[in-house]
Backbone as numpy.savetxt, mean C-alpha at the origin, in Angstrom:
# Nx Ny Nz CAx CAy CAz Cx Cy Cz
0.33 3.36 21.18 -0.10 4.50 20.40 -1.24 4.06 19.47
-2.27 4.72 19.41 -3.57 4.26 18.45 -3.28 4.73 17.31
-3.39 4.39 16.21 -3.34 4.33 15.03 -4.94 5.06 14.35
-4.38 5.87 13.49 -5.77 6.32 12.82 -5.82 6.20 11.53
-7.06 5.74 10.90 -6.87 6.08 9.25 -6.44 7.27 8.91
-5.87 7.01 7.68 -5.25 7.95 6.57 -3.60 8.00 5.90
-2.85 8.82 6.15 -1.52 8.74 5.71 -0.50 8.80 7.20
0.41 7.76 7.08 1.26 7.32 8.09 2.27 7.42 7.24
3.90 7.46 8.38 4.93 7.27 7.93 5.33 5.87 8.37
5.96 4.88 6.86 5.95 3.64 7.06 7.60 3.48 7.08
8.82 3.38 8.25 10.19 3.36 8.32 10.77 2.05 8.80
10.46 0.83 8.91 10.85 0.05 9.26 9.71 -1.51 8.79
10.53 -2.56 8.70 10.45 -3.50 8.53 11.40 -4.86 8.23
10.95 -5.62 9.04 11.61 -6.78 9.21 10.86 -8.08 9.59
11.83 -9.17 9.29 10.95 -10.42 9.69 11.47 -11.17 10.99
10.49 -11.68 11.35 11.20 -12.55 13.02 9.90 -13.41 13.30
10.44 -14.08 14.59 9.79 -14.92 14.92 9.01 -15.02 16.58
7.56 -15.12 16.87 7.55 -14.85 17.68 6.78 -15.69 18.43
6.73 -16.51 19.98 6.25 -17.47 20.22 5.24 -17.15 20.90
3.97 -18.15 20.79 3.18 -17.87 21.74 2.61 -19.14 22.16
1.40 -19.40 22.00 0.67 -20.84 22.69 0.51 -19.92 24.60
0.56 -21.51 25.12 -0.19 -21.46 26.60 1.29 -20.90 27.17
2.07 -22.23 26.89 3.57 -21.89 27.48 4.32 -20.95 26.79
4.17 -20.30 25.69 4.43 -19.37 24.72 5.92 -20.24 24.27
5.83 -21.24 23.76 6.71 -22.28 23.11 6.29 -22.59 22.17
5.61 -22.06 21.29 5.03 -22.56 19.81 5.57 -21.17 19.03
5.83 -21.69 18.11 7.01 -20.38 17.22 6.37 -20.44 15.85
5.72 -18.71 15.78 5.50 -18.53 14.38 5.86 -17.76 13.69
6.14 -17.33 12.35 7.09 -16.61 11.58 5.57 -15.22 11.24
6.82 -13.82 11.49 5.89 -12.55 11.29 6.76 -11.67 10.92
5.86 -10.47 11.32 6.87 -9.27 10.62 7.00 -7.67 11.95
7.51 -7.46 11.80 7.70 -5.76 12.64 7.52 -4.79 12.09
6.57 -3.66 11.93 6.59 -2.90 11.29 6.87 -1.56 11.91
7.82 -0.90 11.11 7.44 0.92 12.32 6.77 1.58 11.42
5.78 2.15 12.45 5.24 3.17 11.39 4.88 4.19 12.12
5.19 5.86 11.81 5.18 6.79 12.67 6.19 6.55 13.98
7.16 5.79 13.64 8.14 5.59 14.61 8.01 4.63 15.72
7.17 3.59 15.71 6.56 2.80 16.89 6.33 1.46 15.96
7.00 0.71 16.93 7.06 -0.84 16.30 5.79 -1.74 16.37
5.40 -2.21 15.38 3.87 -3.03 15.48 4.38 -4.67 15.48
3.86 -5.90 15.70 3.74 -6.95 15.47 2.83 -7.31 14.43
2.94 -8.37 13.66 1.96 -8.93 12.59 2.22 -10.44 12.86
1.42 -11.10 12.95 1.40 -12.38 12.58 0.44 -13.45 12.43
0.24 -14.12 11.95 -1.04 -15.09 12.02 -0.35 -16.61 13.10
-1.68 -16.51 14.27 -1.51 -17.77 15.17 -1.51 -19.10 14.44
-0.97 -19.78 14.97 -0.55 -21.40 14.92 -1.84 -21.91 14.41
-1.92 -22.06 13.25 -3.25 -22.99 12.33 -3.23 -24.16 13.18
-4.59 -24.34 13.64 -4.99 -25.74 14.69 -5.54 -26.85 13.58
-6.03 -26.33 12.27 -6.76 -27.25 11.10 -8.42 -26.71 11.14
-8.77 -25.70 11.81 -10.00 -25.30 11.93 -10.15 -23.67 11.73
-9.35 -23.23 12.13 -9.02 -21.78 12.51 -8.09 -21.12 12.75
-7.67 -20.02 12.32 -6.52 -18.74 13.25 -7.03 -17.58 12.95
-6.13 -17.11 13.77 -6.67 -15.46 13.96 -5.42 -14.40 13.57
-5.31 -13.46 13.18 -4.15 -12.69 12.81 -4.00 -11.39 14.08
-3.16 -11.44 14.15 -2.73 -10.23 15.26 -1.88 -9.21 14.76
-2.06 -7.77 15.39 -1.12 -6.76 15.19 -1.55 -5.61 16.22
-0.27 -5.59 16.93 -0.92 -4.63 18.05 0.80 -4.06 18.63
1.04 -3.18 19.35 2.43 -2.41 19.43 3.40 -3.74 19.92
4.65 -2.88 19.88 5.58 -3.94 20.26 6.72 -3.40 21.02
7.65 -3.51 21.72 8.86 -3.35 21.85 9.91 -3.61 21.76
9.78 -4.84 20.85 10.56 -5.72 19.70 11.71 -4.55 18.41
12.70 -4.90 18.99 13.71 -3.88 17.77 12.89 -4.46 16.13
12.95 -3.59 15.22 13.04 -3.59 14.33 14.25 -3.22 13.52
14.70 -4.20 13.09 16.49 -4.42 12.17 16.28 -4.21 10.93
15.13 -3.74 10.57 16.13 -2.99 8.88 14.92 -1.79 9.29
15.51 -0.69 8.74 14.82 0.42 9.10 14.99 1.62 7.44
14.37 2.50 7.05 14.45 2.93 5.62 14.17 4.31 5.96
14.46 5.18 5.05 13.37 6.78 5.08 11.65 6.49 5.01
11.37 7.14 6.13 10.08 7.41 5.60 8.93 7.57 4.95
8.33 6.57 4.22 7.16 6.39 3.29 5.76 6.90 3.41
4.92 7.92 3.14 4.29 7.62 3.42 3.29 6.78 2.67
2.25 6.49 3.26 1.19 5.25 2.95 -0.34 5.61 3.53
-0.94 4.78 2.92 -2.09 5.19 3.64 -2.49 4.20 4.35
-3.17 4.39 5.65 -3.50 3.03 6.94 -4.82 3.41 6.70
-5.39 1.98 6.58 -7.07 2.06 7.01 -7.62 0.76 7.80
-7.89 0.98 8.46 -8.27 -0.13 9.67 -9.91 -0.24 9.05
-10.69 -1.69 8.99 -11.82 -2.20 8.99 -12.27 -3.00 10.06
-13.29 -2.53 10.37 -14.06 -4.13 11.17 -15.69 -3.80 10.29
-15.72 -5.04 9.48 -16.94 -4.94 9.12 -17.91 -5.77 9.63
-19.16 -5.44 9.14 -20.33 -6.87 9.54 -20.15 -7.65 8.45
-20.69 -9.10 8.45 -21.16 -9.70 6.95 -21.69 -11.02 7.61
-22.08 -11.84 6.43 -22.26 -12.95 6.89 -21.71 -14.26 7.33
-21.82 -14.94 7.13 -21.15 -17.09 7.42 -21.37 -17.62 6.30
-22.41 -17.74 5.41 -22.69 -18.08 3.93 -20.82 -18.08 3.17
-21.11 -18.65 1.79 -20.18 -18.57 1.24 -20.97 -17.09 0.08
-21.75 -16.93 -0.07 -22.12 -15.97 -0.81 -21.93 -14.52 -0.14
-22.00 -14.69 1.10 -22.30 -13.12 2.06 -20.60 -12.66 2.12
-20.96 -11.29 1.93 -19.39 -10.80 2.28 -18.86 -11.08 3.78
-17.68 -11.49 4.01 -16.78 -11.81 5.05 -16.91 -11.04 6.65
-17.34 -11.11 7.69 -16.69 -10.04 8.44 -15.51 -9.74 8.84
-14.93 -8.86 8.66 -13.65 -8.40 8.83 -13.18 -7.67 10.11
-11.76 -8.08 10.41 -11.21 -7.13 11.36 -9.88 -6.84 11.07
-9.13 -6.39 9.79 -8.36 -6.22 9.42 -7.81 -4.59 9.40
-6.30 -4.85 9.12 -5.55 -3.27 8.84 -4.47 -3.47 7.78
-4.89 -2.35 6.81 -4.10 -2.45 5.52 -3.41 -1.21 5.17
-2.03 -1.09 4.62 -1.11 -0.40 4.63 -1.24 -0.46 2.97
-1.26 0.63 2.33 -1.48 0.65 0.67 -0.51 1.74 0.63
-0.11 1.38 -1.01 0.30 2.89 -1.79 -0.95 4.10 -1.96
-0.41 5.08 -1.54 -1.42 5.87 -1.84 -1.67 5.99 -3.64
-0.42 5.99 -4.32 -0.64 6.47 -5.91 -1.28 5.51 -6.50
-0.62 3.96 -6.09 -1.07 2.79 -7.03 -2.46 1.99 -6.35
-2.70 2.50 -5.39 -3.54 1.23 -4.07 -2.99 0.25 -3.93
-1.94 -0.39 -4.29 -1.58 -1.70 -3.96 -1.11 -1.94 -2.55
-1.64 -2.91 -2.13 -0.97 -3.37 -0.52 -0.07 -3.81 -0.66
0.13 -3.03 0.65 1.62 -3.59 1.18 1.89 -4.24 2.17
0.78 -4.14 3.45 0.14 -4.72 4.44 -0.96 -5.35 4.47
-1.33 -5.92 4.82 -2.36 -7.14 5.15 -2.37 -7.37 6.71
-2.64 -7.52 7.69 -2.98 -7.99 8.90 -4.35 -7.83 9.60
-4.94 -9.01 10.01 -6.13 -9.20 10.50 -6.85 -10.80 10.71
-8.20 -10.80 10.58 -8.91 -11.88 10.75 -10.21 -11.73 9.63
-10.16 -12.72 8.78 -11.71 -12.70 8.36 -12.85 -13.47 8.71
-13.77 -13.44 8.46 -14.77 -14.56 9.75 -13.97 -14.11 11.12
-14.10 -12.87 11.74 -13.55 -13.28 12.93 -14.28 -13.97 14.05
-15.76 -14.06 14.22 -16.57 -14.03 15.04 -17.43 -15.71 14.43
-16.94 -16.39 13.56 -17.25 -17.63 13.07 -16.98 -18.67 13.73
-17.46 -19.84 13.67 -16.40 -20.78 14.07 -14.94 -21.77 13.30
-15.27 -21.30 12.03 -13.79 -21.15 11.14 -13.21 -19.59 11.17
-12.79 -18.83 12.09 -11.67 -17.37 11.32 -11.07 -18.00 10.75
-10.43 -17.14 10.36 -8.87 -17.26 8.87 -8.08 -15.92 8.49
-7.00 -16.60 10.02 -6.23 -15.02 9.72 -4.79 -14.67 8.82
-4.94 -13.60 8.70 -4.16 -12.66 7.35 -2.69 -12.11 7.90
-1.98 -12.47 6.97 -0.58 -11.56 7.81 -0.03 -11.53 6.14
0.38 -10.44 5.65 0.57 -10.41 4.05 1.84 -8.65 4.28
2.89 -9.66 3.77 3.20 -7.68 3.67 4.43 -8.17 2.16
3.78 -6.54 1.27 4.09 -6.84 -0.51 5.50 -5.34 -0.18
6.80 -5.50 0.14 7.59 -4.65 0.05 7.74 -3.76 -1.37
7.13 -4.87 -2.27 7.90 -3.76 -3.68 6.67 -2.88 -3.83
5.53 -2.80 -3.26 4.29 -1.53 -3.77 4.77 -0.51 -2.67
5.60 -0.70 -2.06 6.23 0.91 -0.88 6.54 1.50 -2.22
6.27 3.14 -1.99 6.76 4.41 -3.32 7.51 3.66 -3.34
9.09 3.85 -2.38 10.91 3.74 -2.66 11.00 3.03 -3.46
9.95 1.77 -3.59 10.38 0.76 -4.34 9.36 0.44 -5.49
8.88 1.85 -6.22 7.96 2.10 -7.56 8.91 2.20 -8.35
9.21 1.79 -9.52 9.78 2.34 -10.67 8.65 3.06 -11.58
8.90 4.41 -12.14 8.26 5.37 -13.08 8.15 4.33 -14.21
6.67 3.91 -14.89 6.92 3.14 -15.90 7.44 3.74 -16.89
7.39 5.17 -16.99 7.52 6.10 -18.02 9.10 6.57 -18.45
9.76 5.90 -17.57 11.23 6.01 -17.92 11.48 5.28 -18.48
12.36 6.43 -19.90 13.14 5.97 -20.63 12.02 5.62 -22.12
10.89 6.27 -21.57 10.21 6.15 -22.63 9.90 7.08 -23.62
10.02 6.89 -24.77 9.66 8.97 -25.41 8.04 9.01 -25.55
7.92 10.61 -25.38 6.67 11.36 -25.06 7.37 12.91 -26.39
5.42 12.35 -26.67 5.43 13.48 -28.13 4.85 14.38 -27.07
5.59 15.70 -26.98 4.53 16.51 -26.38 3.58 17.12 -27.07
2.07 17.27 -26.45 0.87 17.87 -26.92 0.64 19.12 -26.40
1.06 19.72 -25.32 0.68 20.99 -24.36 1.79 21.21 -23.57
1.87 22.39 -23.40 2.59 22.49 -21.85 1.95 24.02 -21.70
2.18 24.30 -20.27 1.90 25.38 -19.99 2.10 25.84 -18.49
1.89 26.93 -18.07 2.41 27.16 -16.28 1.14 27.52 -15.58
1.21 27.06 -14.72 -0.02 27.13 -14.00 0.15 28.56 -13.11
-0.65 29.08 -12.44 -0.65 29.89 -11.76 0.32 29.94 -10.51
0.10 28.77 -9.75 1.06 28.34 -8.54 2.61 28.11 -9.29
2.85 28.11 -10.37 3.98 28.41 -11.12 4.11 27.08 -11.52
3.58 26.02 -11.31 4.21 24.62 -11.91 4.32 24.71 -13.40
5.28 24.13 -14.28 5.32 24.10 -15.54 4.71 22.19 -15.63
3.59 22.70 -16.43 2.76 21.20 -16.76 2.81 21.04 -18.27
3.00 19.68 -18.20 3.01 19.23 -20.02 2.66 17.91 -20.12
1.34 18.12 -21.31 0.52 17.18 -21.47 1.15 15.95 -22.66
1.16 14.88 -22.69 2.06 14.35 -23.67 1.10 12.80 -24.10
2.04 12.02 -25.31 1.70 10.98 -25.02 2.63 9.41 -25.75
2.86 8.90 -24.90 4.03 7.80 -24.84 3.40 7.01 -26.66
5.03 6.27 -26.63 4.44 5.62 -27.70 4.02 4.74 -27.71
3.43 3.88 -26.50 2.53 3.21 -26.46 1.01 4.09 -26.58
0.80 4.92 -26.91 -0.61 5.53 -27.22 -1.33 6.42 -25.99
-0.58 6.38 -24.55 -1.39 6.66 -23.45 -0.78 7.89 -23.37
-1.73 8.70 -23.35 -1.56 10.22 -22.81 -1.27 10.13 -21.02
-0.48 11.00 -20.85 0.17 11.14 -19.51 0.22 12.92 -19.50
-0.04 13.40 -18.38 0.29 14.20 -17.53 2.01 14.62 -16.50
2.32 15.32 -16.73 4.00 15.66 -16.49 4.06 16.94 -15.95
4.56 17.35 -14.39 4.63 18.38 -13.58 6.56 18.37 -13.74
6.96 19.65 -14.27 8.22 19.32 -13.90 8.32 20.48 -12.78
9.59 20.17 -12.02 10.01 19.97 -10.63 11.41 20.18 -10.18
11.53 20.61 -8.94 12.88 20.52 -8.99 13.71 19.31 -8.42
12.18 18.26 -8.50 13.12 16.89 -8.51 12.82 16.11 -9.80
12.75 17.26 -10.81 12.72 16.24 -12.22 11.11 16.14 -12.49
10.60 15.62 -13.68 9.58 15.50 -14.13 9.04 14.39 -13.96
8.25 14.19 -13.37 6.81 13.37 -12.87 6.12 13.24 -13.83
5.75 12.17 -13.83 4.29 11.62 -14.53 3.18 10.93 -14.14
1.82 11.27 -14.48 1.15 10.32 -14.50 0.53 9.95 -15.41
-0.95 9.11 -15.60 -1.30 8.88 -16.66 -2.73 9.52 -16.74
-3.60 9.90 -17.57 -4.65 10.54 -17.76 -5.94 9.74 -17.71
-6.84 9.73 -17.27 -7.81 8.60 -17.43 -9.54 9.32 -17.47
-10.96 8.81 -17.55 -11.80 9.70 -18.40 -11.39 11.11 -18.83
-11.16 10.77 -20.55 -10.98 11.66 -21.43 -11.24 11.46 -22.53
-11.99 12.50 -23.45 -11.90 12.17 -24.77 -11.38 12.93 -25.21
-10.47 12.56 -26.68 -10.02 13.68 -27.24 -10.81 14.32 -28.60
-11.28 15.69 -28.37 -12.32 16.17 -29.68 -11.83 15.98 -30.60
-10.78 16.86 -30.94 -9.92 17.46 -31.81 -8.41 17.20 -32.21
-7.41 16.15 -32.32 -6.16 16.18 -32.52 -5.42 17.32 -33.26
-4.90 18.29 -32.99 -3.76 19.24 -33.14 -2.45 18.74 -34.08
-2.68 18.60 -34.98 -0.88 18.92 -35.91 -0.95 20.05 -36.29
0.85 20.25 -35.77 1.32 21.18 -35.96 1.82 21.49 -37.35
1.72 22.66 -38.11 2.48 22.88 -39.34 3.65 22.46 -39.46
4.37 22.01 -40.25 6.03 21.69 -40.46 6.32 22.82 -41.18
């Protein structure tokens, strides 16, 4: 199944081991990923002391721990660049991010692929999956500054923690969300009469 940029569902992952070489008797440690329901391979080949290359391409390999549905965003690169240590890298990589935070979660590919040093990538960060975000904002108090209902009916309320950062808050009927606010100035500060 070809894979396209943008948002995928990410349900599985696990680690194993998978051999390859000539006689496929050389054993290297990787990962399985499902995503959109179809199992991928990741792994970086057997470092010779000069070079490897990273692979990820379908599989039919079970994947043994399996989760709800994440989604994420997939973006596949192959760039140009240079061989210099100054020139940017060429790339042939695919990266699995949070959509809210950008942080990766995937890594798989080759940089320099077309060099005579590559140097390949196999990286996967489980705690930037949503499931496994904690809200920094819990448990924290928020002075509210605004609230109000939007047209589409959301009740929004503008606030700000006592660490000083104004945040944004949609409540929901899975509870109140936050995020945080970023280019803004504030003209005018508002106290209220007592």
């Amino acid at each position: 199944m070809e894979l396209k940029n943008g948002i995928v569902k990410l349900s599985g992952f696990c680690e194993t081991t998978f051999y390859v070489g000539c006689d496929n008797d050389e054993p290297v440690d990787g990962f399985i990923v499902q995503i959109n329901g179809v199992n991928y391979a990741a792994y970086v080949d057997p470092y010779d002391g000069y070079r490897s290359y990273g692979a990820f391409f379908e599989t039919d390999q079970p994947c043994t721990n399996t989760f709800p549905p994440q989604d994420v965003l997939l973006e596949q690169i192959e760039e140009a660049g240079g061989y210099d240590w100054y020139e940017d890298p060429k790339r042939k990589m695919l990266y699995l991010s949070n959509p809210a935070t950008k942080e990766v979660i995937l890594e798989a590919g080759t940089i320099w692929y077309d060099s005579y040093y590559p140097m390949g990538r196999c990286y996967f960060n489980p705690e930037a999956m949503p499931i496994n975000q904690k809200n920094k904002y819990e448990g924290k108090t928020l002075t509210i500054l605004a609230e109000w209902h939007r047209e589409c009916g959301d009740h929004v309320i503008i606030g700000k923690t006592e660490d000083g950062e104004y945040v944004e808050g949609v409540v929901s009927d899975e509870g109140l969300k936050f995020g945080p606010i970023t280019n803004f100035k504030v003209v005018k500060q508002y106290i209220p009469f007592k």
